[in-house]
ZAMARPA-876394 format. One record per residue (C-alpha): x, y, z. Coordinates in steps of 0.5 Angstrom, whole numbers, plus 500, padded with zeros to 3 digits. Each point is the difference from the previous one (the first is absolute). Example, Ala and Ser with C-alpha at 12.3 -4.5 7.8 and 13.67 -1.06 7.14 Angstrom:
525491516
502507498
! end
This chain:
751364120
498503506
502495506
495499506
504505505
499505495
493498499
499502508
504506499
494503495
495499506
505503506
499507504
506502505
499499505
494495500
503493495
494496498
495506499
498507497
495506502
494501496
498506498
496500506
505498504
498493502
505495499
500495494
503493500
503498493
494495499
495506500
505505495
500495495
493499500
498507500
505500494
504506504
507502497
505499506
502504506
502506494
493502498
497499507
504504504
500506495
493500500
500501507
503504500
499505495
492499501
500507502
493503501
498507498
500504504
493506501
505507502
498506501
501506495
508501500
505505499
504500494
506495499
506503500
503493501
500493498
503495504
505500505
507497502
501499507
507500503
498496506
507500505
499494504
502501507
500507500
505505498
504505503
498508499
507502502
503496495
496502494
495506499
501504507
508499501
502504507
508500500
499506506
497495504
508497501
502492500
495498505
495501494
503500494
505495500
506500494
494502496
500507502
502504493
493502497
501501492
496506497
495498495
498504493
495503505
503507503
500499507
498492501
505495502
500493500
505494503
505500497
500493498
494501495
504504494
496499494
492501504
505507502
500502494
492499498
498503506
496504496
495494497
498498508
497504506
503498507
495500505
504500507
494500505
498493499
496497506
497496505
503498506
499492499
507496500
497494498
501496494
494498498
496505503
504505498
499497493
493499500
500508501
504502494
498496496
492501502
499506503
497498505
501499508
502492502
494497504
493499500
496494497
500503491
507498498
501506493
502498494
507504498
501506495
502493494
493497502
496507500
504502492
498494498
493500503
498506496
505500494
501493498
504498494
502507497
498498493
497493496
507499498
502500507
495496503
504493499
505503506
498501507
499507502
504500507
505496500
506499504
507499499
502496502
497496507
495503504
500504507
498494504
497506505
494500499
494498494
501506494
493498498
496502507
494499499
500500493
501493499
505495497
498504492
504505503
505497503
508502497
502495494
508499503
504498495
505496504
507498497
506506500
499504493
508501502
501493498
502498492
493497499
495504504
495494502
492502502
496496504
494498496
503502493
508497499
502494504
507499501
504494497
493500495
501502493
494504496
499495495
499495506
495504503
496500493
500493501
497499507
494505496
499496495
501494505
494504504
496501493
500492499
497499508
494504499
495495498
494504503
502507497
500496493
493497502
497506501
502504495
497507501
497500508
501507502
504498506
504495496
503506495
501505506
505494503
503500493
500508500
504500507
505494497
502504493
501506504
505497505
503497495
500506496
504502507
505494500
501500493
498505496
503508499
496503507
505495504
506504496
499504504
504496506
506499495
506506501
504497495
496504495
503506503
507503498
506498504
502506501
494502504
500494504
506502502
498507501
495497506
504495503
501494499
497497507
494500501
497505502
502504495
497495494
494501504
501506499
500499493
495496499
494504504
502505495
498495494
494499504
497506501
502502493
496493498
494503505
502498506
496504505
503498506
508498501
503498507
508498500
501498507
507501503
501497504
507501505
498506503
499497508
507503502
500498508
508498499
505503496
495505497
507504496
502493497
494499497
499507498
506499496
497495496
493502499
501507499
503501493
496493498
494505503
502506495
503496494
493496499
494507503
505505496
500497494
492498500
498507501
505502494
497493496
492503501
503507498
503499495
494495497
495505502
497496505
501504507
496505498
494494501
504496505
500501508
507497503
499499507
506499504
499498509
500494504
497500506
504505505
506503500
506497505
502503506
504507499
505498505
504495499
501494505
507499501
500495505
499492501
497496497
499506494
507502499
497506496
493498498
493505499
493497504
493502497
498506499
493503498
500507504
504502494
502498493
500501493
497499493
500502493
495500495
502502492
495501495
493499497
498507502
506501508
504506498
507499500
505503504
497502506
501497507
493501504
500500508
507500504
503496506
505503506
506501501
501493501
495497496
496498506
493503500
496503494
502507500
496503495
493497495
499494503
497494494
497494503
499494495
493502499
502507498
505496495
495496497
494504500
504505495
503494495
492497499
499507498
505500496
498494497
493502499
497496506
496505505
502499506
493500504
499494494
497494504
500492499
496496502
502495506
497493500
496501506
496505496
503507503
502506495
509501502
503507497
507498497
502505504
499501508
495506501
503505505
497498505
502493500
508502501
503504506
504504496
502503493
504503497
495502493
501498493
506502496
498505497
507504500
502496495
494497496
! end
């Protein structure tokens, strides 16, 4: 038997008890849900979002890649310490952190906290001249992850939104599963979907792939057994009078369409998908297990699913105070998590197809900030920082562009985010001068006309 509560529970929203969203996105009571014979909160918040409609494109270059895995460093990470280590600069700069390692790229050193990404140096491209000069967290987000300049009336949508616009699911097999999705919770700092609208909005996962039982907001409930979600569906099926009434009305059947998909999604094999405990321990282990490095793990099995766009957002990064503790911590579980990630996609075949873009907003400051109240912390910085792509069409084992002695300014081949994601839609067989429709009827390029920036740094040619 299912009691009252559990009843209620059937037909609640996070964040909005008593209620669930239309396809539409008009709010429903309970009383309506079971007159219109709708199926749960479920079916109804995966319609929406997954309604995605087709978009009109241009002509565009052959796809060299097919999804992408998007490293998103939370906060903003220091060049110095990663990918443009500067040991000359002295300890005012470089802290304990002043032993480069080489990679099994002649030539290339990296910090020396990232042993395994060292040694597969040869899968990624550095990209060192990475600006904009904006040191705020969420305009500077905004620029990144749009490739566009904050301000203005248009909010664009983000690189996620823009692969899922064009791209959608990757195949039919696919098609149950969201084509963007974030692991495990959204940024906050701005709306992914732009004007896009809520169909391109990122599904977030929630829950901590970390954890023994990975719980998926929307597809497991914790504490809630599958046999007892079976339950609740066969509870919902009994309720629906109306869709029994009107056995074949067309939007009737299209509800029931929507229902069994997402049923499909909690119950069936496209959920699997969440569920690690299908992967040997020993891989698990191999990750890390902490959760970014199962979030690694499992944006791998998503793209090998058909995922076309992936964001593990890592959060942790914001070192104002005691940066070189929290270095300590969070370096080896960066390395251990990416390096095996790259290995895993190679050795599955799946890097050839898959851009691996690792950035946050900025780096941090080059000079460290011994005194109070930091006691050894690094500030924002966006006049130079440090990217990384692998895969799907970038040439490994390169570095593009050069920062000075200090790693204070671009020295050389600056790249803006623009330049950056103007290359990965070509690479994903997006035009860079496609247009999406705004709502209030104008024609927007996914990329910014060379006009509409004051500066660039041209596409990353030298690598693709």
């Amino acid at each position: 038997m299912i009691n009252q509560r559990e009843f209620d529970v059937v037909f609640e929203l996070p964040g909005a008890p008593g209620s669930i969203v239309s396809t539409g996105g008009a709010p429903l009571s309970r009383r309506a849900v079971l007159q219109s014979g709708a199926a749960g909160f479920a079916s109804l918040l995966l319609a929406n979002r997954m309604s995605l409609a087709a978009p009109s494109a241009p002509a565009a270059p052959a796809a060299k890649a097919h999804a992408v895995i998007q490293i998103w460093m939370w906060g903003g990470p220091s060049h110095l310490d990663t990918f443009d280590p500067k040991p000359e600069a002295g300890y005012d700069y470089c802290g304990p952190l002043n032993k480069p390692i080489g990679t099994n790229v002649p030539g290339v050193r990296i910090g020396e906290s990232l042993p395994q990404l060292a040694a597969q140096a040869d899968k990624y491209a550095i990209l060192r001249g990475m600006t904009h000069g904006n040191n705020g967290h969420e305009t500077a987000s905004y620029m990144v992850q749009t490739g566009r300049e904050p301000g203005g009336r248009i909010v664009y949508p983000s690189v996620g939104a823009v692969v899922s616009y064009f791209r959608g699911p990757a195949s039919d097999s696919a098609g149950l599963i969201p084509p963007y999705i974030v692991l495990t919770q959204p940024q906050g700092r701005f709306s992914e979907a732009g004007f896009l609208g809520s169909a391109y909005k990122p599904f977030a996962t929630g829950g901590d792939p970390g954890q023994t039982r990975f719980v998926v907001e929307g597809i497991a409930a914790a504490g809630l057994s599958e046999s007892r979600q079976q339950d609740r569906r066969d509870l919902l099926g009994r309720l629906n009078t109306l869709g029994q009434a009107l056995p074949g009305d067309p939007q009737i059947e299209a509800l029931k369409q929507s229902e069994q998909q997402a049923y499909e999604l909690i119950l069936g094999d496209a959920g699997r998908v969440f569920e690690l405990s299908q992967e040997a321990d020993e891989l698990r282990d191999q990750y890390g297990r902490n959760t970014f490095g199962q979030s690694c793990l499992l944006a791998r099995r998503l793209v090998e699913r058909g995922v076309r766009y992936v964001t593990i957002n890592y959060k942790g990064w914001d070192t104002h105070k005691e940066h070189f503790q929290i270095m300590r911590r969070k370096l080896p579980e960066l390395d251990r998590g990416m390096g095996t990630l790259l290995q895993d996609l190679s050795q599955r075949g799946l890097l050839d197809s898959t851009i691996v873009w690792w950035s946050g907003e900025f780096g941090r400051t080059p000079k460290v900030q011994w005194e109070a109240p930091w006691n050894g912390g690094r500030g924002h910085y966006g006049r130079v920082f440090s990217a990384v792509v692998a895969g799907g069409g970038f040439r490994g084992g390169t570095v593009v562009g050069q920062s000075t002695e200090k790693g204070t300014e671009v020295k050389d081949r600056p790249v803006y985010p623009w330049d950056l994601i103007g290359s990965m839609y070509q690479l994903l067989g997006i035009d860079p001068a496609a247009t999406i429709p705004h709502p209030q009827g104008q024609s927007i390029r996914v990329v910014p006309a060379a006009d509409e920036v004051a500066k660039a740094g041209g596409w990353l040619s030298e690598i693709m």
